[in-house]
N, C-alpha and C positions, 0 to 999 in steps of 0.2 A: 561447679556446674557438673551433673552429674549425665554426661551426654553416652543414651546407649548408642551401641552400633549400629544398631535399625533402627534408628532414627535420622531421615536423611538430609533435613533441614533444621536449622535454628531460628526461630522467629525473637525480635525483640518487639516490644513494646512501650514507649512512655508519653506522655503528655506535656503540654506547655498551655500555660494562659489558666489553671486555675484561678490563680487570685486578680487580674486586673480589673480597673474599675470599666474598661471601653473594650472592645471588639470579641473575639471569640475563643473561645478554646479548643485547640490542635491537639490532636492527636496522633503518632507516628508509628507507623509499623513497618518494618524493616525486615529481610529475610534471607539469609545466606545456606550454602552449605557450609559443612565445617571445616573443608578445607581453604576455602575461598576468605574463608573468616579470619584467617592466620595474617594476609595479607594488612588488616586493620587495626592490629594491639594499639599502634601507636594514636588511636585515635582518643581524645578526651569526649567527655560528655560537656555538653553545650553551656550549662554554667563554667567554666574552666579556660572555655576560649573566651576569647576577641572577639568582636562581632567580623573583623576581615580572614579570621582563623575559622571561623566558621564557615564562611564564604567558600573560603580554596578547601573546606574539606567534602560540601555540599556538590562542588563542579567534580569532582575527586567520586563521589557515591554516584554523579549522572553519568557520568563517562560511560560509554558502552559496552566494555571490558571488564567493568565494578566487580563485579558478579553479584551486587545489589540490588535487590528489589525493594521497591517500598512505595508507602504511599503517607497522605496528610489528608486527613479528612478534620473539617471546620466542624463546630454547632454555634450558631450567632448568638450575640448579645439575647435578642429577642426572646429564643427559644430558652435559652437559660434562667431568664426570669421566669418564663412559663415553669418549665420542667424541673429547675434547678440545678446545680455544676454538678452531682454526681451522676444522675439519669443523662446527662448532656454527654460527662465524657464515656457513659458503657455508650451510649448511640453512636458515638463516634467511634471508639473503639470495633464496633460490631462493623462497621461501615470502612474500617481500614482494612482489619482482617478477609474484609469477602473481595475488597480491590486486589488483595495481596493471594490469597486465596489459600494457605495451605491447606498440603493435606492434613486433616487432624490425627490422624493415626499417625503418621508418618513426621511427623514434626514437633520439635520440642520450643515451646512460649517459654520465653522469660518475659514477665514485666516488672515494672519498677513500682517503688510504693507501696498503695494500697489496691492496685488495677487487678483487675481477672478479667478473662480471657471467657468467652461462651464453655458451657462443660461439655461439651464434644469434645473439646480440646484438652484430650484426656491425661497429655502432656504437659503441665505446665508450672511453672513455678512463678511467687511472687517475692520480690525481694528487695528489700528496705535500701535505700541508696544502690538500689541496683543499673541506674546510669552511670555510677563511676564505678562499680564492680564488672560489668559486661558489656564485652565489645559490641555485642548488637545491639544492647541497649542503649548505648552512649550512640553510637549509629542513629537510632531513632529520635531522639532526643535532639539532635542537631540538624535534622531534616524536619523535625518542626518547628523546632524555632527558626531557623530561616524561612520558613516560608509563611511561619507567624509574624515576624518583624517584615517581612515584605508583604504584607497583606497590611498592616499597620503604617507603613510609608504611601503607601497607594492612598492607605485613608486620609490618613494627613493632609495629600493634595485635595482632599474633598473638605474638611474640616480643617485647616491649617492654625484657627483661633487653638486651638489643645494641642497641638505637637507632637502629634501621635507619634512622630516620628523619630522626637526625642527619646521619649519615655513609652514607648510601646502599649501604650492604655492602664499601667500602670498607677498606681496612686501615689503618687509625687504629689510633691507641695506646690509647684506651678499646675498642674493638673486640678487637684481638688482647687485651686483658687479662683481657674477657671473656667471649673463648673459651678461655683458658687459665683461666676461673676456673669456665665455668659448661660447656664442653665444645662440640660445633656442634650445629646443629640437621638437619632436613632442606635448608634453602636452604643451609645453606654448602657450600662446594664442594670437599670431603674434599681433592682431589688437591692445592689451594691451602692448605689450612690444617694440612696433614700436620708440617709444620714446625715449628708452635707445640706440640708436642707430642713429650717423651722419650721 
């Protein structure tokens, strides 16, 4: 990371919920200074924990001391079929960054992937497994998926026939059986599930 000295913030960036067949895709944006950031090496990116290692590290990023900011912005099922997953996650992304607000001159973006950042943000870099290369990426990363898997447990309790809460909307073999058995709901994502269906 090639961080100058006038630059007084580090933002990460990454996503969660690309590929499920039910609920929405998160987006997480995350934002430290660089010294504050030393405090978090030992953190993994959110595939690599547990879902309970996730948990104590999410109460660990609230705490009021963190010196984390960050935010989770959703785009539904609905809209995705409208729009599509990649217009879905820059809407999101655009909608994390203004919660989170950096300054653009004054702050350097990582995100993970294939994501960009608005070009204001004149800082920025994009980098291929960059949840498990960058501490604030891995940051972002596990503050969305927590708060995608607990947006996916709440649904559950509305929809319990699919197990959201098992499989997170995800396309599991009890999932696709039982939307070929019991048909989709509002959260699944018609243009993904169109398949299971003659």
């Amino acid at each position: 990371m090639n961080f100058s000295a006038k630059l007084s913030h580090i933002v990460g960036i990454d996503e969660v919920g690309r590929g499920p067949l039910a609920g929405p895709v998160a987006v997480g944006v995350a934002m430290a200074t660089r010294e504050e950031l030393w405090k978090w090496k030992k953190i993994k990116e959110s595939k690599q924990l547990s879902p309970k290692q996730r948990e104590e590290w999410y109460a660990k990023i609230c705490a009021p001391q963190s010196g984390i900011i960050f935010s989770v912005s959703f785009v539904s099922a609905k809209a995705i079929d409208t729009k599509g997953i990649n217009p879905s996650i820059r809407s999101a992304l655009r909608a994390g960054l203004k919660k989170v607000d950096p300054n653009p001159s004054s702050a350097y973006v990582l995100l993970d992937g294939g994501l960009h950042a608005p070009a204001k943000y004149i800082n920025q870099e994009t980098i291929i497994h960059g949840d498990a290369k960058e501490t604030i990426i891995a940051i972002a990363s596990v503050v969305a998926k927590v708060e995608r898997d607990r947006l996916m447990v709440r649904m559950d309790r509305k929809f319990p026939t699919y197990e959201f809460a098992r499989h997170k909307g995800y396309g599991t073999k009890a999932h696709i059986s039982a939307i070929k058995k019991y048909g989709i709901t509002a959260e699944h994502r018609k243009t993904y599930c169109k398949n299971f269906f003659s």
